[in-house]
One Martini backbone bead per residue (centre of mass of N, CA, C, O) as a GRO file, in nm:
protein
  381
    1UNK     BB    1  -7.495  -1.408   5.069
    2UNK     BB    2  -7.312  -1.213   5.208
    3UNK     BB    3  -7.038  -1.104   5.017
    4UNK     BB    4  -7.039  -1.270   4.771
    5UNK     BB    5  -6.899  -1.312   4.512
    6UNK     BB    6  -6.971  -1.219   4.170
    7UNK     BB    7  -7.065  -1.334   3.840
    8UNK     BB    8  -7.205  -1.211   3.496
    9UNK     BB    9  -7.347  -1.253   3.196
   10UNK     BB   10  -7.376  -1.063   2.950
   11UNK     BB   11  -7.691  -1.177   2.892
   12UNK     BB   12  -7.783  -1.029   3.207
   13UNK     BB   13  -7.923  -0.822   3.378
   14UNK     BB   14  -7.801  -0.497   3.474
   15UNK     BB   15  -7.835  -0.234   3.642
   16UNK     BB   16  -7.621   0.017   3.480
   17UNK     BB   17  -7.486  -0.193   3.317
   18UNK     BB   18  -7.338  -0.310   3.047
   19UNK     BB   19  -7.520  -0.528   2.807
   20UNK     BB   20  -7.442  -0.735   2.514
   21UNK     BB   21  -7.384  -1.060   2.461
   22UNK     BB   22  -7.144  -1.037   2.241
   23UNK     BB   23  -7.215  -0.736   2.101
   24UNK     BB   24  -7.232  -0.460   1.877
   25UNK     BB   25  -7.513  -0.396   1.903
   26UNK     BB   26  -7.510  -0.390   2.236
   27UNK     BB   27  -7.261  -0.179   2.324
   28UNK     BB   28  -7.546   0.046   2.425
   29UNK     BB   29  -7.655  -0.112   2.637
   30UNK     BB   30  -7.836   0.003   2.948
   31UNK     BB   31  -7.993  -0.127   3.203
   32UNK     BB   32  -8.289  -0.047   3.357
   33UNK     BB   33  -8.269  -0.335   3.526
   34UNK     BB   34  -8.306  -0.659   3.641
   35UNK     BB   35  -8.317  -0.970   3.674
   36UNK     BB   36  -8.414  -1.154   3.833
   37UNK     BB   37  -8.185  -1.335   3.948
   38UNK     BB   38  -8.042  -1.100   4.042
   39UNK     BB   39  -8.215  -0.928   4.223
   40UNK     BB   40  -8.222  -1.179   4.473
   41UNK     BB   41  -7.924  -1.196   4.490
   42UNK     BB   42  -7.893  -0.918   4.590
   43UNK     BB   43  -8.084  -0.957   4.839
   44UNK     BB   44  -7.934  -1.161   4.969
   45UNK     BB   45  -7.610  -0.991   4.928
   46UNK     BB   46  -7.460  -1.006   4.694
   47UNK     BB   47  -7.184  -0.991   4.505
   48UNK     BB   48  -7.046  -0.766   4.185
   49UNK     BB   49  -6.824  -0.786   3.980
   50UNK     BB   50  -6.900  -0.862   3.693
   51UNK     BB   51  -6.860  -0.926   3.355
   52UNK     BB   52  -6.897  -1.198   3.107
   53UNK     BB   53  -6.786  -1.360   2.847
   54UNK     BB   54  -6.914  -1.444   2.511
   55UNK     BB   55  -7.111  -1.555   2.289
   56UNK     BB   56  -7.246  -1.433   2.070
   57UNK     BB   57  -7.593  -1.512   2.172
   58UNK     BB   58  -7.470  -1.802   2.278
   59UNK     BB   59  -7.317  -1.857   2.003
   60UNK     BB   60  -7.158  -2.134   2.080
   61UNK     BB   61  -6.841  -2.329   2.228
   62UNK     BB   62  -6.581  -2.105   2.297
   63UNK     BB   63  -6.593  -1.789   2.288
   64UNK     BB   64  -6.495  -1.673   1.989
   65UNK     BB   65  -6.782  -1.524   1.916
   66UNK     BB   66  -6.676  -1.273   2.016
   67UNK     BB   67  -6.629  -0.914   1.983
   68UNK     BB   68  -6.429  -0.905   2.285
   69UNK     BB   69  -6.299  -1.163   2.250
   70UNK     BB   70  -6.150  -1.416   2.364
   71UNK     BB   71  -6.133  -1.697   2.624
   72UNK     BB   72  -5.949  -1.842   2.817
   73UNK     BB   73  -5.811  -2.129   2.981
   74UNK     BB   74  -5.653  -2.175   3.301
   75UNK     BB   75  -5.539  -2.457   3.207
   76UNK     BB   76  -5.493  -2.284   2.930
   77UNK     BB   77  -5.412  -2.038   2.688
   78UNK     BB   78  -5.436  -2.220   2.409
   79UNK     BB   79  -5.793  -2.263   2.545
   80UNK     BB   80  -6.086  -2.346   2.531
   81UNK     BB   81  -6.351  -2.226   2.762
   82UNK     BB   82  -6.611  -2.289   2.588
   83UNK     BB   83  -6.969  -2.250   2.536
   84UNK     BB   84  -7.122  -1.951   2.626
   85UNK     BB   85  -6.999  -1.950   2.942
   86UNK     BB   86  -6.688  -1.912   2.947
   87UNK     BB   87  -6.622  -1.684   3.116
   88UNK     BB   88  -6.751  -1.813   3.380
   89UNK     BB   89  -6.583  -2.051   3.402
   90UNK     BB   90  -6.305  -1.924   3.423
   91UNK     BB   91  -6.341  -1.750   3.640
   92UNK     BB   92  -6.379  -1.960   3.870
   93UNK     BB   93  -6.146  -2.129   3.802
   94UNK     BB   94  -5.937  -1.855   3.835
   95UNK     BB   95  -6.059  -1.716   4.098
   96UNK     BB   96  -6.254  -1.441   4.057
   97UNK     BB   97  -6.434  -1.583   4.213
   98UNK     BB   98  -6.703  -1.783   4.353
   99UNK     BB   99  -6.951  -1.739   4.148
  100UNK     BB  100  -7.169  -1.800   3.870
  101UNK     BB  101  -7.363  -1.711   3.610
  102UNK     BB  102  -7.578  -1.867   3.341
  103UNK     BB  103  -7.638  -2.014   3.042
  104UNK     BB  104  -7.851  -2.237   2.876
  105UNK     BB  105  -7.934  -2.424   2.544
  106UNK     BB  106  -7.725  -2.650   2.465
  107UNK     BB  107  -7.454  -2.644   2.699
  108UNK     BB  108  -7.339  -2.361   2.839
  109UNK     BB  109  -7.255  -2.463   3.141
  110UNK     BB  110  -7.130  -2.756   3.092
  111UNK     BB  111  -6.927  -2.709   2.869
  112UNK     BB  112  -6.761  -2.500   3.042
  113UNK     BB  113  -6.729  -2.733   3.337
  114UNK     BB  114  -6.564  -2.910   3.181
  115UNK     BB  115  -6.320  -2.745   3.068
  116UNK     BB  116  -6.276  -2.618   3.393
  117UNK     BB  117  -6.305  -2.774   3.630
  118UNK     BB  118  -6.668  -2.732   3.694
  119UNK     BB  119  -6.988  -2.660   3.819
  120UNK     BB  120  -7.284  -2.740   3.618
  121UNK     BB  121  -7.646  -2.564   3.637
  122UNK     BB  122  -7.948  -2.695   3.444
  123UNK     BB  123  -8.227  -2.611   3.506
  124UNK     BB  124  -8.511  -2.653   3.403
  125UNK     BB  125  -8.763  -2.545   3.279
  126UNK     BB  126  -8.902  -2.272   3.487
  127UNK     BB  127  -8.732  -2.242   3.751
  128UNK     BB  128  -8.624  -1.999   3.605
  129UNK     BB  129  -8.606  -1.701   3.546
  130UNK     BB  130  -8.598  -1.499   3.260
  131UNK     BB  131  -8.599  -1.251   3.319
  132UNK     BB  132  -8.346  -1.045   3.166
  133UNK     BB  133  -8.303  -1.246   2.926
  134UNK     BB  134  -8.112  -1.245   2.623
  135UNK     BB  135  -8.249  -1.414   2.375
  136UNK     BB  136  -8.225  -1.693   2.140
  137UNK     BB  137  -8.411  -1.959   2.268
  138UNK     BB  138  -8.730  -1.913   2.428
  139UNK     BB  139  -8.749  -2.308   2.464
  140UNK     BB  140  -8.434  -2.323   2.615
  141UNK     BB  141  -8.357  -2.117   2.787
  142UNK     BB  142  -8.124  -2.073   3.102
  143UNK     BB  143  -8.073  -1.989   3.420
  144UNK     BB  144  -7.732  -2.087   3.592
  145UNK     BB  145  -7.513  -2.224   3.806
  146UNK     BB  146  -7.135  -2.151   3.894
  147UNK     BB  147  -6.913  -2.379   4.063
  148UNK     BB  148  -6.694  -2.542   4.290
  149UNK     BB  149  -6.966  -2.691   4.424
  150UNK     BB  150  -7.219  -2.800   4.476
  151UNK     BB  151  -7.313  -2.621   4.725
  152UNK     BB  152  -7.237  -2.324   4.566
  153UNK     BB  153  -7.470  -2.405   4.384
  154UNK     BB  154  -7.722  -2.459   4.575
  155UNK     BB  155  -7.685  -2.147   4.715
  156UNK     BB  156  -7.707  -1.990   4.429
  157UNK     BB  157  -8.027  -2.122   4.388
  158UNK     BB  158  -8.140  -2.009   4.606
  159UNK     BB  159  -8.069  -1.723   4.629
  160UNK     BB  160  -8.227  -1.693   4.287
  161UNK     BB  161  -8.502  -1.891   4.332
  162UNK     BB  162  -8.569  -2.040   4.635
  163UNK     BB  163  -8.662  -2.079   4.868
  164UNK     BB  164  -8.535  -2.377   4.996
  165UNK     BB  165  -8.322  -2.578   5.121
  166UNK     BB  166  -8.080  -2.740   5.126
  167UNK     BB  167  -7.991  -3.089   5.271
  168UNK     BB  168  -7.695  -3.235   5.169
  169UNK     BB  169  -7.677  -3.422   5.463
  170UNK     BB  170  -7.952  -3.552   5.380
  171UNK     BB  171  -7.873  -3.893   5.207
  172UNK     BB  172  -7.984  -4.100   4.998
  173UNK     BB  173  -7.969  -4.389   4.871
  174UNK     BB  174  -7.669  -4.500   4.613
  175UNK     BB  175  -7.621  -4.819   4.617
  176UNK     BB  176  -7.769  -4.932   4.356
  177UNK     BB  177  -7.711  -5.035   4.040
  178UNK     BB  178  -7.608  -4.945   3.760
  179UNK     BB  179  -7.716  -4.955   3.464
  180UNK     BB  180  -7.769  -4.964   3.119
  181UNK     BB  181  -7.919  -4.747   2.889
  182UNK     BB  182  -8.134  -4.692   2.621
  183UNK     BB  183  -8.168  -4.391   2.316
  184UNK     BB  184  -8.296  -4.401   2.009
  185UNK     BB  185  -8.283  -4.066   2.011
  186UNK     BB  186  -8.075  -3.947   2.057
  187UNK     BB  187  -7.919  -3.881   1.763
  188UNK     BB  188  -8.174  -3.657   1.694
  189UNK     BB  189  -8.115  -3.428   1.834
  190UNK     BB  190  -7.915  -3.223   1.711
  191UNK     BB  191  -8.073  -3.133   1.446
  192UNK     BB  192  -8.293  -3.033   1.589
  193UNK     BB  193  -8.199  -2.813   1.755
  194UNK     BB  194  -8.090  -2.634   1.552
  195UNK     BB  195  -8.341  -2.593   1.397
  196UNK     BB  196  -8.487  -2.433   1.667
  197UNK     BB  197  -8.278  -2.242   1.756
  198UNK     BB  198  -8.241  -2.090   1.468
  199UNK     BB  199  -8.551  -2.001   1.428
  200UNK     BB  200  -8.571  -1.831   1.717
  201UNK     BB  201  -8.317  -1.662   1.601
  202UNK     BB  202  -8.462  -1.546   1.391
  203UNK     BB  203  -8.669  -1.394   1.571
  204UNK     BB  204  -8.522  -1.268   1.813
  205UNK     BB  205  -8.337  -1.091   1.596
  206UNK     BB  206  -8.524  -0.885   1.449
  207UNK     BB  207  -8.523  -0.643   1.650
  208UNK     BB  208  -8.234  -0.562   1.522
  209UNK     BB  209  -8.217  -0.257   1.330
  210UNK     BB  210  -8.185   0.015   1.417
  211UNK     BB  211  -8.465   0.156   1.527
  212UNK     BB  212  -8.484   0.054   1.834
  213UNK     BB  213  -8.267  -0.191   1.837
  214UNK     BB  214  -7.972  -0.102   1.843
  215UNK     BB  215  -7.717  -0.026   1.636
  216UNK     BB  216  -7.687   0.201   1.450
  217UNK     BB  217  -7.618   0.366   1.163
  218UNK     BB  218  -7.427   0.566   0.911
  219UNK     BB  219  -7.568   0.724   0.659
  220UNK     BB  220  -7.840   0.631   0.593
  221UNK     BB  221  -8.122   0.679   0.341
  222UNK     BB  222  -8.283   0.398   0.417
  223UNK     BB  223  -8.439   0.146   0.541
  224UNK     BB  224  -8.258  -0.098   0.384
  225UNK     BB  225  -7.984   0.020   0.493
  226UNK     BB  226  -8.018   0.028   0.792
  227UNK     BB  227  -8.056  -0.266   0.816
  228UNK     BB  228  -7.812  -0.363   0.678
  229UNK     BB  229  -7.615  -0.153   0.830
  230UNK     BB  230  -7.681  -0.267   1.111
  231UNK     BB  231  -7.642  -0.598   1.098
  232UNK     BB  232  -7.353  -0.579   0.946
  233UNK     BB  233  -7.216  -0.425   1.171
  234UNK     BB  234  -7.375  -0.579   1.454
  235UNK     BB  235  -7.289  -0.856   1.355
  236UNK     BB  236  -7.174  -1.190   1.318
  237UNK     BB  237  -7.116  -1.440   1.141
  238UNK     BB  238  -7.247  -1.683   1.318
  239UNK     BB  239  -7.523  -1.519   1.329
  240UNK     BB  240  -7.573  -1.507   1.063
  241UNK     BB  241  -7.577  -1.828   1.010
  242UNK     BB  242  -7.805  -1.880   1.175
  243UNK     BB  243  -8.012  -1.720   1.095
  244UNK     BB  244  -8.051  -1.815   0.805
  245UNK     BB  245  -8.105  -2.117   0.887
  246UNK     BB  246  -8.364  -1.999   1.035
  247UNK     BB  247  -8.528  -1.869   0.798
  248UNK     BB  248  -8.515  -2.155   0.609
  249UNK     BB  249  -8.667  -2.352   0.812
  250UNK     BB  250  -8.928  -2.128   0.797
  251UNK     BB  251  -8.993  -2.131   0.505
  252UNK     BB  252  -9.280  -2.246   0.302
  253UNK     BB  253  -9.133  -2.486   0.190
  254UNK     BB  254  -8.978  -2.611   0.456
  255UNK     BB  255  -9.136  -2.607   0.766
  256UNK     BB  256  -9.233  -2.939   0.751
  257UNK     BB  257  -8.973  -3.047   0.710
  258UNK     BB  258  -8.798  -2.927   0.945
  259UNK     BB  259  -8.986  -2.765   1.191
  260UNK     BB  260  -9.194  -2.956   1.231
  261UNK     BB  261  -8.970  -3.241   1.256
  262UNK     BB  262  -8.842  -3.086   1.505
  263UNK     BB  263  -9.051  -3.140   1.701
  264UNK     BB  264  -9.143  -3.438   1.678
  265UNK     BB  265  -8.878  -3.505   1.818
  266UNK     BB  266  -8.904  -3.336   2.083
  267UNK     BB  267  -9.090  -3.523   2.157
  268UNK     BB  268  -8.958  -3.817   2.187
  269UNK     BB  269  -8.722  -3.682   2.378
  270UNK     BB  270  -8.906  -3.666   2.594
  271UNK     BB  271  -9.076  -3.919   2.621
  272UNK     BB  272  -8.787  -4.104   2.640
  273UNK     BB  273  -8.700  -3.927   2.934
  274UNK     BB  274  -8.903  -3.998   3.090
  275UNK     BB  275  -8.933  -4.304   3.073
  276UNK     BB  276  -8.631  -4.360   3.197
  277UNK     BB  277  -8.699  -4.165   3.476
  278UNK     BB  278  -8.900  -4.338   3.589
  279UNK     BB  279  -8.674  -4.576   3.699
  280UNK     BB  280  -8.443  -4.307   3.805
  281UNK     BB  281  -8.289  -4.087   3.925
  282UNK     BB  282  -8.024  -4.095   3.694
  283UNK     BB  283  -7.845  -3.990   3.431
  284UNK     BB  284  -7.523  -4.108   3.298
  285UNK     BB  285  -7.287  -3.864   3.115
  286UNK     BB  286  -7.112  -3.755   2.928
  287UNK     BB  287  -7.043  -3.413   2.772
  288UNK     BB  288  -6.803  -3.466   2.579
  289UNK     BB  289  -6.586  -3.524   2.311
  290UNK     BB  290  -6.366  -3.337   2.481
  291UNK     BB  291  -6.117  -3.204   2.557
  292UNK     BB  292  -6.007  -2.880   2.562
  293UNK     BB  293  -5.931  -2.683   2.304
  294UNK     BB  294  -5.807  -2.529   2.052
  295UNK     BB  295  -5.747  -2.208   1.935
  296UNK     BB  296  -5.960  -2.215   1.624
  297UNK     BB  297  -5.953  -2.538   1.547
  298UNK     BB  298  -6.289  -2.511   1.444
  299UNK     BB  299  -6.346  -2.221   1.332
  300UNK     BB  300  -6.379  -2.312   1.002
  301UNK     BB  301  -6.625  -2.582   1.088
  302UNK     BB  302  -6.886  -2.585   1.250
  303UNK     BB  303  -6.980  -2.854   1.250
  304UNK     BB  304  -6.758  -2.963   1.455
  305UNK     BB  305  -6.873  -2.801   1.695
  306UNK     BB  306  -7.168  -2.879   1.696
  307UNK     BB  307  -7.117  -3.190   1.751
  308UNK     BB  308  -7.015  -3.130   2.097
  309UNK     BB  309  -7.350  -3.116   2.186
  310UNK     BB  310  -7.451  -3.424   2.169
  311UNK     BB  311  -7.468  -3.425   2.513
  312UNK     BB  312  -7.656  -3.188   2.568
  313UNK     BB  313  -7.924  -3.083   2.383
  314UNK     BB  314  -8.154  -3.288   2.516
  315UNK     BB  315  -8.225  -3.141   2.777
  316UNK     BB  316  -8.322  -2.877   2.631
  317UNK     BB  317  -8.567  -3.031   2.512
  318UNK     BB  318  -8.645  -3.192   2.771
  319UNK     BB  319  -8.619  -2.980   3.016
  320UNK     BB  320  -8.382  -3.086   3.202
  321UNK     BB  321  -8.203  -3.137   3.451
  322UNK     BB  322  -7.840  -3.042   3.500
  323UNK     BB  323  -7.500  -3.154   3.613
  324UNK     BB  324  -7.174  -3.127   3.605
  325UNK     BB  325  -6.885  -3.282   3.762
  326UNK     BB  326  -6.575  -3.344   3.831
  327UNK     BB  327  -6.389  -3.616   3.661
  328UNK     BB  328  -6.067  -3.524   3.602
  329UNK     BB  329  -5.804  -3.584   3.415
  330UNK     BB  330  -5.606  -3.521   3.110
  331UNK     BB  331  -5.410  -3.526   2.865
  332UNK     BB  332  -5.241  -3.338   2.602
  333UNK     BB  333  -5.295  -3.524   2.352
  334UNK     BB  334  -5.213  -3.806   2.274
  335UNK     BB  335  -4.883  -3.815   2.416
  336UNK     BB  336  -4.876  -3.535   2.546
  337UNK     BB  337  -4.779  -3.199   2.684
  338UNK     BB  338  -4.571  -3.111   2.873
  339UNK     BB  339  -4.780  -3.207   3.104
  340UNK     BB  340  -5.077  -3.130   3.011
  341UNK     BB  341  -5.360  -3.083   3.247
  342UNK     BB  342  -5.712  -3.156   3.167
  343UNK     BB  343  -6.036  -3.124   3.214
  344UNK     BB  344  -6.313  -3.349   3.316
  345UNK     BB  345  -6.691  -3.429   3.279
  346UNK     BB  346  -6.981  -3.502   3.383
  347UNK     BB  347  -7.357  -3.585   3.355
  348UNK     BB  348  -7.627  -3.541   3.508
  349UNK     BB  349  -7.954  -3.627   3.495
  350UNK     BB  350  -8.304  -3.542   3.578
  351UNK     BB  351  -8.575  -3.469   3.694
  352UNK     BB  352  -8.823  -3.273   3.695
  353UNK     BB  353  -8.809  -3.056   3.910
  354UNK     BB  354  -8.523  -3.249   4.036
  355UNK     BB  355  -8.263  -3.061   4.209
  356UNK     BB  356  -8.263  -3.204   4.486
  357UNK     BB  357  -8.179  -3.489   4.411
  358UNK     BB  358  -7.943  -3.394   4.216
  359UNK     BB  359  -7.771  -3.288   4.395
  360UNK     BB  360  -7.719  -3.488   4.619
  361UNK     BB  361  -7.601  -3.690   4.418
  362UNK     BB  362  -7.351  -3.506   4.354
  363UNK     BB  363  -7.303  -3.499   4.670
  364UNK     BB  364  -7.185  -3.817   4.664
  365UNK     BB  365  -6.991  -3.782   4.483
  366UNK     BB  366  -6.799  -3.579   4.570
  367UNK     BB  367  -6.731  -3.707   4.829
  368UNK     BB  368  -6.619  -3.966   4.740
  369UNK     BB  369  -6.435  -3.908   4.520
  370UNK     BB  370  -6.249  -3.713   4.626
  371UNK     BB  371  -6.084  -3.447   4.482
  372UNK     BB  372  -5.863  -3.276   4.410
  373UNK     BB  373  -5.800  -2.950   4.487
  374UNK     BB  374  -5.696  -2.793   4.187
  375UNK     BB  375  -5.556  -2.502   4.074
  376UNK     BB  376  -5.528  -2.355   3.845
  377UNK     BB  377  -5.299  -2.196   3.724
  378UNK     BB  378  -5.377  -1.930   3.686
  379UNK     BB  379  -5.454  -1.935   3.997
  380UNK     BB  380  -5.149  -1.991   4.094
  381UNK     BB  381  -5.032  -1.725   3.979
   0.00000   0.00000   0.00000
């Protein structure tokens, strides 16, 4: 990987650059090491273009909830492209890059591989070190390669994850019928995952109170006061309202029925899709409801825009690789917006830690499928 560009999203740590997460708590953390995956690709020769914006600690699915304003999508600058690995997608699509590392929670590198027209992989959980990955849910969070092509995201893998190469020219038989299979536990994985994401989050994010971690308050008086106003002027209203909900979730009274109920809930999604995948090599779904939104459009609603991690969250909770890949384009809108064409993405799910399989199969799908290399509008301008 020697001179290849890279982009690296804001909250994977890199040793001497400033490191927020998409928060104003952490403006002035300068990390002194490197996240391991950072590291392993430095060692490769990769070179380092600079930080991706993101929402704030990964909350959110449009880049809107950055501290350090939004990121738009090269495809339409009046469209989100996605979150919360958005800046990295948005750079790559973009072409200011070769590719990049996101994060991954319920869905922060494919749904913004699907908005702008780029592969994302979700490694395995486990796959990649998390060390140096400023957390969010840590037993949801993985880091994975952004770029332009299966082989692109296969060499990133190989370059900060396992020295094994890919041999994507060496490709098992994948012509036989694709049947549909039923997941009945599928629509239970989304409120699990908020309930489980949110409670992580309340937990992760309590370190941050302007003591020793995060930007301090001026002029506090006492420990009340710095609390408060360290916490009330370095977070985000986005990330204020999941802690809220994620401390609510473990509270003495609710415990039970919420956060213990959702831990049930993703024993099933795992049972069921381990199960599933015991007799298939890769289950194919949408990535999102809808090609990419107007900036603001969701911002009113957080529900709204909630719900559409639904086809992403439950690969995150059953630990699962998954990989999306551009699957062509839509008209903007009902009836087209002054011929404006939005990219949109497909998203393969594989079997755990079968990283070489998912790959294979992602690049006999590219290979076939032969898709026009269509450079975003912003990056031929």
């Amino acid at each position: 990987m020697s001179g290849v560009p890279l982009a690296i999203k804001d909250n994977i740590c890199t040793q001497g650059v400033r490191t927020t997460a998409g928060s104003q708590i952490l403006r002035d953390y300068v990390p002194t090491f490197d996240a391991t995956a950072v590291s392993k690709l430095r060692a490769a020769g990769a070179v380092f273009l600079g930080k991706t914006n993101m929402d704030e600690f990964g909350m959110g699915s449009s880049t809107e909830n950055s501290s350090y304003q939004p990121t738009r999508n090269p495809w339409d600058p009046e469209r989100v492209p996605g979150g919360s690995s958005g800046g990295s997608a948005a750079a790559v699509a973009a072409r200011e890059c070769a590719a990049a590392l996101g994060s991954d929670t319920g869905g922060s590198i494919r749904q913004p591989a699907h908005f702008c027209g780029i592969v994302g992989l979700k490694p395995t959980y486990g796959r990649v070190s998390r060390y140096g990955l400023i957390s969010y849910a840590s037993s949801l969070d993985v880091i994975g390669p952004m770029a332009h092509t299966v082989e692109d995201a296969a060499l990133l893998l190989n370059g900060g994850v396992f020295p094994r190469v890919l041999r994507l020219s060496s490709l098992p038989d994948f012509s036989p019928p694709c049947p549909q299979v039923s997941l009945p536990t599928f629509g239970l994985g989304l409120p699990a995952y908020y309930v489980l994401a949110l409670s992580e989050a309340s937990s992760n994010l309590s370190r941050y109170d302007g003591v020793r971690y995060g930007a301090r308050t001026a002029g506090a008086s006492d420990l009340p006061s710095l609390f408060c106003g360290s916490r009330g002027e370095g977070l985000g209203p986005e990330v204020k309202r999941r802690i809220l909900m994620g401390t609510y979730a473990l509270s003495a009274g609710y415990y039970d029925a919420y956060y213990k109920r959702a831990q049930q809930v993703r024993t099933l999604v795992q049972r069921e899709m381990a199960a599933t995948l015991a007799s298939f090599d890769a289950l194919l779904t949408p990535t999102a409801p809808s090609p990419a939104y107007r900036l603001g459009e969701k911002s009113s609603d957080p529900l709204a825009m909630y719900k559409g991690d639904l086809m992403t969250v439950n690969v995150n909770l059953a630990g699962l690789p998954a990989v999306v890949l551009p699957a062509g384009f839509v008209s903007a809108g009902a009836g087209g917006e002054c011929g404006v064409q939005l990219p949109i993405g497909m998203q393969l799910i594989g079997r755990a830690f079968d990283e070489v399989g998912l790959l294979q199969l992602a690049h006999v799908y590219e290979q076939t499928a032969a898709l026009p290399s269509v450079a975003a509008p912003l990056a031929a301008s």
